[in-house]
N, C-alpha and C positions, 0 to 999 in steps of 0.2 A: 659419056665420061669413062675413061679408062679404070681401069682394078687401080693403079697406083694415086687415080686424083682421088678415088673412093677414100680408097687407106689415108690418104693426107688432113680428109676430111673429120676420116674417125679420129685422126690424132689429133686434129684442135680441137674436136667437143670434149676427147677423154681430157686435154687440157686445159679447159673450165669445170669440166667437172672437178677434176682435182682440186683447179682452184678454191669452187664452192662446195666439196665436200669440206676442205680446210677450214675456212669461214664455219662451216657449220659445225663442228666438232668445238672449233673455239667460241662458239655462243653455246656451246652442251656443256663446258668445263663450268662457264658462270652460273647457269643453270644448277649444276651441281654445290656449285659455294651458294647458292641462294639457298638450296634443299637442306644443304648440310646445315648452314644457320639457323633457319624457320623447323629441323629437327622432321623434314618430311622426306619419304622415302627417294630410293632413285624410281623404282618401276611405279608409275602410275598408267595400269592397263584401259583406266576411263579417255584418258587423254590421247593414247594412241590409235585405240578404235576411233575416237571421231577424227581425227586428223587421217586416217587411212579412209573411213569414210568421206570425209570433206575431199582428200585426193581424186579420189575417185569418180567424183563430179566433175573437176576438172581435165579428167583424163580421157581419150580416146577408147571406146567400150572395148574394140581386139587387145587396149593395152592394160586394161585393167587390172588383170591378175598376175600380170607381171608387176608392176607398178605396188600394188600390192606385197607382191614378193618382195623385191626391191627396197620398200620403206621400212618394212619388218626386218629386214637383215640390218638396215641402219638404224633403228632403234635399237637392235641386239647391241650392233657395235656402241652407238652412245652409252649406253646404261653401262657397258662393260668400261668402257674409256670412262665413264664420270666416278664408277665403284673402282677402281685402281691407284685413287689418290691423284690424279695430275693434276686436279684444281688445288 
């Protein structure tokens, strides 16, 4: 495979990703209008460790700590998108 069918390829996963970071962000707003209703905070750090841990079974062991890195930066970003008011 050449350098440019590579790059072609990187650009259609980064364009599902896109896609389902989007989706995922808009199931974090409603998340957020539930929390705000029931009066419960944005950060629950019980929920992320098992979900990073649960990832993590599912993941390939060289890619672990990326994957790791990865969802910790997406939690950063959720919490921050759902404490900004967009829901």
């Amino acid at each position: 495979m050449s350098l440019e069918e590579y790059r072609k390829e990187i650009d259609r996963i980064d364009g599902e990703i896109l896609r389902l970071f989007h989706e995922r962000m808009d199931i974090a707003t409603k998340i957020a209008q539930y929390k705000k209703e029931k009066g419960l905070p944005i950060l629950q750090p019980q929920r992320e460790e098992e979900k990073l841990q649960a990832l993590a079974k599912l993941c390939r062991e060289d890619l672990q700590p990326y994957v790791r890195e990865l969802y910790m930066q997406m939690f950063a970003l959720s919490r921050r998108y759902q404490g900004e008011g967009k829901p």
